[in-house]
matplotlib code that plots the C-alpha trace (Angstrom):
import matplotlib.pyplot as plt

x = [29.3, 27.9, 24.4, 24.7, 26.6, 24.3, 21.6, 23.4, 24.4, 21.3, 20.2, 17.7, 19.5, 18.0, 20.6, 21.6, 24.8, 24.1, 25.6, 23.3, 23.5, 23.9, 21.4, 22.6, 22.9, 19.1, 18.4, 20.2, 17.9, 14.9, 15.6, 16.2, 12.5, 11.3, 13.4, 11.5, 8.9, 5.0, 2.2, 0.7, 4.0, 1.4, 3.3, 0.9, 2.5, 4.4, 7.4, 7.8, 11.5, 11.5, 15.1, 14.0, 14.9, 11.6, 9.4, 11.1, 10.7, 7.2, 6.0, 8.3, 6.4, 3.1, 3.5, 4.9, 2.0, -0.1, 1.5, 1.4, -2.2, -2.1, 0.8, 2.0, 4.4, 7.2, 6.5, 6.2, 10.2, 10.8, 8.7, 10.3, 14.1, 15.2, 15.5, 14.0, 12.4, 10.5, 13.4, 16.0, 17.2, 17.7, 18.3, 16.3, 13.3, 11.0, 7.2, 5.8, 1.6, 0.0, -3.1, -5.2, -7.3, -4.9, -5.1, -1.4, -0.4, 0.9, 3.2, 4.2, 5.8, 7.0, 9.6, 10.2, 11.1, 13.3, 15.6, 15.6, 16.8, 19.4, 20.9, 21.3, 22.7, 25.5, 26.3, 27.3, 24.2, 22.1, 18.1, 15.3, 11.7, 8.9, 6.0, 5.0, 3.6, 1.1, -1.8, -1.2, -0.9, -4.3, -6.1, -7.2, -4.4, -2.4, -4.0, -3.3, 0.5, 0.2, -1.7, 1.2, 3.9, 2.4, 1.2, -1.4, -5.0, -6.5, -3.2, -3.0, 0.3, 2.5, 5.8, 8.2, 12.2, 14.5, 18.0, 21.4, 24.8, 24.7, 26.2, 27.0, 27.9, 25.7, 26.5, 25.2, 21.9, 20.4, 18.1, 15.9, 18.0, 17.4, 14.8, 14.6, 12.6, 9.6, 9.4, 10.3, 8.4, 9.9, 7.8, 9.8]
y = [-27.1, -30.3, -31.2, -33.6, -31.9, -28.6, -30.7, -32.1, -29.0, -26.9, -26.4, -23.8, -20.7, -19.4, -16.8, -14.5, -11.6, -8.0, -8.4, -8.2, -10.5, -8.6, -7.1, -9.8, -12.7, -12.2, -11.9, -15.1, -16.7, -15.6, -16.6, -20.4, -20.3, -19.8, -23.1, -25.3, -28.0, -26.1, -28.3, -27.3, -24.8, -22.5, -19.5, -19.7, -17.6, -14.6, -13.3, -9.9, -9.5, -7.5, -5.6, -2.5, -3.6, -1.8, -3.4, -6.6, -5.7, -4.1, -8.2, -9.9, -7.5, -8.0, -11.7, -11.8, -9.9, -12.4, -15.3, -14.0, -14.3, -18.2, -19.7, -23.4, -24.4, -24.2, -21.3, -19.5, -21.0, -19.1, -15.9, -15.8, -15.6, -12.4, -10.6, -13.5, -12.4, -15.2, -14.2, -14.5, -11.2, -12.5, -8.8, -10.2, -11.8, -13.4, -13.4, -15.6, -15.9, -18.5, -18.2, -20.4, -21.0, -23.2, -26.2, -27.2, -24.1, -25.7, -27.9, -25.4, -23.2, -26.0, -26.8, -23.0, -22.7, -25.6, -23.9, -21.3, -23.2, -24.6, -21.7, -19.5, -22.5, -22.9, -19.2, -20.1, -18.3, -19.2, -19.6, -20.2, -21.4, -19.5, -21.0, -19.4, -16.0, -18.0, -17.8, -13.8, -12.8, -14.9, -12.8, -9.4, -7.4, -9.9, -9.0, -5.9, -5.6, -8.5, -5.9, -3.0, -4.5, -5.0, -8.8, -9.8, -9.2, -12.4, -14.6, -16.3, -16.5, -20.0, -19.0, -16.4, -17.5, -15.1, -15.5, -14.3, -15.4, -17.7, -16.2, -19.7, -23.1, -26.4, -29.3, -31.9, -33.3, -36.7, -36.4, -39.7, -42.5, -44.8, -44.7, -45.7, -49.0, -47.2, -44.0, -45.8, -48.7, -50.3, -52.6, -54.9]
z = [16.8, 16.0, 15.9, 18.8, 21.4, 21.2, 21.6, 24.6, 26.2, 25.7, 29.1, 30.5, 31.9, 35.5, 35.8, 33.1, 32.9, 32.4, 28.8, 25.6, 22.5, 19.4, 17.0, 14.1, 16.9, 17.8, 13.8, 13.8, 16.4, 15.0, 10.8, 12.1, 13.4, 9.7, 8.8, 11.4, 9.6, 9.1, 8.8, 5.7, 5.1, 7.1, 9.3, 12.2, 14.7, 15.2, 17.0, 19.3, 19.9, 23.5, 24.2, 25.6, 29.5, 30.8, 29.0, 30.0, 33.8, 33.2, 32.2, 34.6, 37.3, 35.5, 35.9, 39.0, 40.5, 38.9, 40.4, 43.5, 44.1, 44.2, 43.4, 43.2, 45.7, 42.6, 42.0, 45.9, 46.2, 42.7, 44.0, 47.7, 45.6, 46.4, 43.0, 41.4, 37.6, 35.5, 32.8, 35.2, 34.1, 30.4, 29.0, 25.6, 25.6, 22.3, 22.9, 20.5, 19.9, 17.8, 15.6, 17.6, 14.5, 12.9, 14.5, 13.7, 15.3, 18.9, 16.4, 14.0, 17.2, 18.9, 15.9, 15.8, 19.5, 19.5, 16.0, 17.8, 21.7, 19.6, 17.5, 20.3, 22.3, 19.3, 18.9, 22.4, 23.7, 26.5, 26.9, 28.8, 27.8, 30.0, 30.5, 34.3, 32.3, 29.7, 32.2, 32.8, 29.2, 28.4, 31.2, 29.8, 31.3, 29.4, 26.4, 26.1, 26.9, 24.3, 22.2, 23.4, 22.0, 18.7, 18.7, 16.4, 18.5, 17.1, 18.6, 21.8, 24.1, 23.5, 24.9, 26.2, 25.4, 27.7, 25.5, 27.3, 29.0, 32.3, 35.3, 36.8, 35.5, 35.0, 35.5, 33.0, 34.8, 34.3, 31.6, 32.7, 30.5, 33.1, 32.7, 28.7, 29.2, 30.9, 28.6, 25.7, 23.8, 20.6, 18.4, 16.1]

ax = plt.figure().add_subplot(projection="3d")
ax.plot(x, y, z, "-o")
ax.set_aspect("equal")
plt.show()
């Protein structure tokens, strides 16, 4: 696929089949996050691959016990979705934890997510970047399913990428061009 078009077409997934990706797709997925630029060509953050569908369901419940106590009003529409998991049933899901010590580590993952958004999304694989767990898994119960599934202790949550099929199509949404002149300076 070309370069353009995937990043195009990436879009995030709120609906996922029952089907899994393969062992050497994931692989795939998670080798192009070593390719992304590193300040200081400094690995500062680490990877837990999740595929065991317990586990999964274990943090979506975790999380959405969590958010339950005070949620945003995004957030009460997504909680009050009958079935509704903050992976959208994505049957694999990459926790990645940064060294919070490395102060280029918020960068460093950023360019590692987005390799990784955009392989999957030309393997023909869909995605979706989490961000409703991050305050959970920094609270002390977070911590330790952090700490039982074999993240570094010392590491802090960034992100959790649920990668799957969609269930449904998407329609190509307007991604704010027209709004170019007030995003977007240029000094000649």
């Amino acid at each position: 696929m070309e370069t353009e078009k995937v990043i195009k077409e990436r879009r995030s997934t709120r609906g996922f089949t029952a089907e899994k990706i393969s062992d050497d797709a994931i692989n795939k997925i998670v080798e192009s996050a070593f390719y992304a630029p590193l300040a200081v060509n400094t690995v500062s953050w680490h990877l837990t691959v999740l595929k065991n569908e317990d586990v999964i369901d274990r943090l979506a419940d975790e999380i959405k016990e969590f958010l339950s106590i005070d949620p945003a009003e995004h957030v009460k529409k997504r909680l009050a979705m009958e079935g509704f998991s903050p992976f959208y049933h994505a049957k694999t899901v990459i926790v990645m934890t940064v060294d919070e010590e490395n102060k280029y580590s918020h960068e460093n993952a950023g360019a590692s997510i987005q390799n990784m958004l955009l392989t999957a999304k030309d393997m023909g694989i869909d995605s979706i970047w989490v961000g409703m767990g991050n305050a959970y898994l920094k609270t002390e119960k977070g911590k330790k399913f952090l700490k039982d599934i074999g993240a570094p202790e010392e590491y802090e949550i960034i992100a959790c990428l649920g990668f799957g099929y969609r269930n449904y199509d998407v329609p190509m949404p307007d991604k704010h061009l027209g709004e170019y002149d007030k995003i977007v300076n240029v000094i000649e």
